[in-house]
Every structure is written in C-alpha cells, then in structure tokens.
C-alpha positions in Angstrom: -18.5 58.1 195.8 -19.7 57.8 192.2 -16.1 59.8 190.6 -16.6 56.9 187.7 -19.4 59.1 186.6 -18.1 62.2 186.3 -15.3 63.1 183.5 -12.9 65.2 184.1 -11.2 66.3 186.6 -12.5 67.4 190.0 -12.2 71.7 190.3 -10.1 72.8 193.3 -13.2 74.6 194.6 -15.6 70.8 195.2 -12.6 68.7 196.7 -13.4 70.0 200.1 -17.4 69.2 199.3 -16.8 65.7 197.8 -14.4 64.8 200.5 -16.6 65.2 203.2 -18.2 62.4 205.6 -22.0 61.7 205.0 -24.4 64.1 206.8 -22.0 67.0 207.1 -24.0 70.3 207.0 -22.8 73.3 204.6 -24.1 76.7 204.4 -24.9 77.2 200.5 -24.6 81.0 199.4 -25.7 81.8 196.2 -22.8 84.4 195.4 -24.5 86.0 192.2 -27.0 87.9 193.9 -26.1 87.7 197.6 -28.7 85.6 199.1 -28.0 82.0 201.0 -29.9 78.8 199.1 -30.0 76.8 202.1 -28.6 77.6 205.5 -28.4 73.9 206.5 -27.8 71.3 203.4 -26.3 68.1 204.4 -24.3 66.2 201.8 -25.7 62.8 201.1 -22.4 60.5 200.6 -23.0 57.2 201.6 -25.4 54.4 199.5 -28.1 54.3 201.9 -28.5 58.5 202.5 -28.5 58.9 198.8 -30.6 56.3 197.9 -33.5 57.4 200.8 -32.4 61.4 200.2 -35.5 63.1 201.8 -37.9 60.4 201.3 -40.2 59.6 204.5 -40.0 62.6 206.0 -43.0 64.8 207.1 -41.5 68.2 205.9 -38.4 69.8 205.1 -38.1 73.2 206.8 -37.6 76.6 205.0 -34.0 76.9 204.7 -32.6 73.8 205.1 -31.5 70.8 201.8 -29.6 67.9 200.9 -26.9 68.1 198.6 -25.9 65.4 196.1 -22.7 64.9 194.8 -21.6 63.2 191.3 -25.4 63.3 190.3 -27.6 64.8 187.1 -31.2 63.5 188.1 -33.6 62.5 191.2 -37.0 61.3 191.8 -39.0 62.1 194.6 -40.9 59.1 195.2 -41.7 58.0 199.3 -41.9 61.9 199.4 -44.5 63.8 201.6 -43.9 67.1 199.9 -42.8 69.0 196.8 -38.9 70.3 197.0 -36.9 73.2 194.9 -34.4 71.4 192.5 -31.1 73.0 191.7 -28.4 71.3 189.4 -25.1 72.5 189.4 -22.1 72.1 187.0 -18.4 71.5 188.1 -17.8 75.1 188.6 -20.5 75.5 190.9 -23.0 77.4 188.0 -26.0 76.2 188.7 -26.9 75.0 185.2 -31.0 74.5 186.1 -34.1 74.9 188.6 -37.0 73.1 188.9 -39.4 75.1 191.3 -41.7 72.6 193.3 -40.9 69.0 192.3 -43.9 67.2 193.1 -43.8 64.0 195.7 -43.5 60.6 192.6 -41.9 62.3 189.8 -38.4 61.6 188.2 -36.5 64.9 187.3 -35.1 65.3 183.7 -31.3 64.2 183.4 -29.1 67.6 183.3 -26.5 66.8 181.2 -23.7 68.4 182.5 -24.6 68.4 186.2 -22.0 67.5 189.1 -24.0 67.7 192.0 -27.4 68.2 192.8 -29.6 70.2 195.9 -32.9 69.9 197.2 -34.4 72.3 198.5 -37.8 73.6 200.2 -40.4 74.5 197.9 -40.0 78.1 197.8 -36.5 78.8 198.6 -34.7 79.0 195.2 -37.4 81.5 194.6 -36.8 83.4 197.3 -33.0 83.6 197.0 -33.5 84.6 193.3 -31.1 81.4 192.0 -31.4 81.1 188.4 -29.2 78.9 185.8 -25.7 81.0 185.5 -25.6 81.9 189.2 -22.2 81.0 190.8 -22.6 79.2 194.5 -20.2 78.8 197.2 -20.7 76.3 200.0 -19.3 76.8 203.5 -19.0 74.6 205.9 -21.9 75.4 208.8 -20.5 77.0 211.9 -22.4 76.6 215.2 -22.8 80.5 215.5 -24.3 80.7 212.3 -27.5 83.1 212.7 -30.3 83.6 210.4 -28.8 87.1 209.6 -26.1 85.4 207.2 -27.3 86.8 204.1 -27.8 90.2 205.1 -23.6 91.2 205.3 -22.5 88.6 202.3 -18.7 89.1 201.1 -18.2 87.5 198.2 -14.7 87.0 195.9 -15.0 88.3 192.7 -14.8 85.5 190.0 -14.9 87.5 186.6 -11.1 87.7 186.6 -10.9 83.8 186.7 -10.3 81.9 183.9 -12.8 79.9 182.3 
C-alpha cells in the first residue's frame, strides 16, 4: 500500500477498507442522503490493479466502481468511456465530484483526499453525492439485491467528535 503518502493516522472506520486483499468488492452507501454510490466497487490494492484501474475495458456497468486507496488524483487514459469521480477524505466526506471524466484526461490533485472511486458516468448523480456527504462502505454479501437502497439504516454521526 502507499501509507507513506498519507499523514496521519489511519481512522478506525478505513482499517477494515485498507486492509483488504486486491479485488475485494464493497457495497458503498452514501449515508447523507440514503442512496448506494456503487453496489459493487472493488478495491484496487496491488501495483498492477491500480496502475491498469478501469483501463481497457468496454464499459463499466451502472452501479458498479473501483475504489482507490491512499490516492488524491487519476487519469483515464486506455479508457473506453467517461467515469463519475468521487474523492474522499479520511473520514469518509467525500471532499469532491467530477461528473463524467472523459477517456485521456488527468483529474486535478485533491488535496486532502484518502481514497478515491470511480464510478459510472451517471451514478454520483443519481445517488445525489455531493462534497460534505458522509459514506460508509460494506463489505458485498452474496444476497445483496438491487433493493439495498430502498430500507437504508444508517448511525447517526453528528454526535461524533470531529
């Protein structure tokens, strides 16, 4: 992983995200309004996955991502297809969008960012995720349906400390 980039240290709430094996799929639930991000995002750990990230593929399907850990920028080049751009701060805030990416382009550096997701073009908009949002990501169950969103629970974080 790339901890000698990030200061600080790591929140209770990432250890399980930053801990886990290359290609492991999370649910990501954007707790602020009640809506789910991405249903499938796998986390892109090892050198090769993060370097290649979505490149080369045809498409990426509504709903599904890739999630970057310990990073404040991408590009899209070898990409087919424009993606949704959300970075998100230590405290899972997502601290910017970038709505529809477009296939060669570099994003800005977010200072400030710990992780980054890519999404379909379309589905931050759609899940209403704007910069102050709190996200949670759960690990994907096999009996996950597309109804996930509909019956959301979330914990209530204005008591916690900041």
């Amino acid at each position: 992983m790339r901890r000698k980039y990030f200061k600080g240290p790591i929140p209770n709430g990432v250890s399980m995200l930053i801990s886990s094996p290359d290609r492991t799929l999370f649910t990501i639930i954007n707790c602020t309004k009640g809506t789910v991000l991405a249903q499938r995002a796998e986390v892109a750990s090892a050198f090769l996955t993060r370097l290649l990230g979505l490149a080369f593929k045809k498409s990426l399907d509504p709903g599904s991502g890739m999630l970057f850990p310990f990073c404040s920028n991408v590009h899209t080049f070898g990409m087919r297809f424009s993606i949704d751009v959300i970075f998100i701060d230590s405290s899972l805030r997502v601290v910017r969008v970038i709505e529809s990416l477009s296939p060669r382009r570099f994003s800005p550096l977010v200072r400030g960012s710990f992780c980054v997701v890519e999404v379909a073009e379309g589905d931050a908009f759609e899940s209403q995720t704007k910069g102050g949002d709190e996200l949670i990501f759960a690990p994907v169950c096999e009996t996950a349906t597309n109804e996930l969103g509909s019956n959301l629970v979330c914990p209530d974080f204005s008591e916690r400390k900041r």
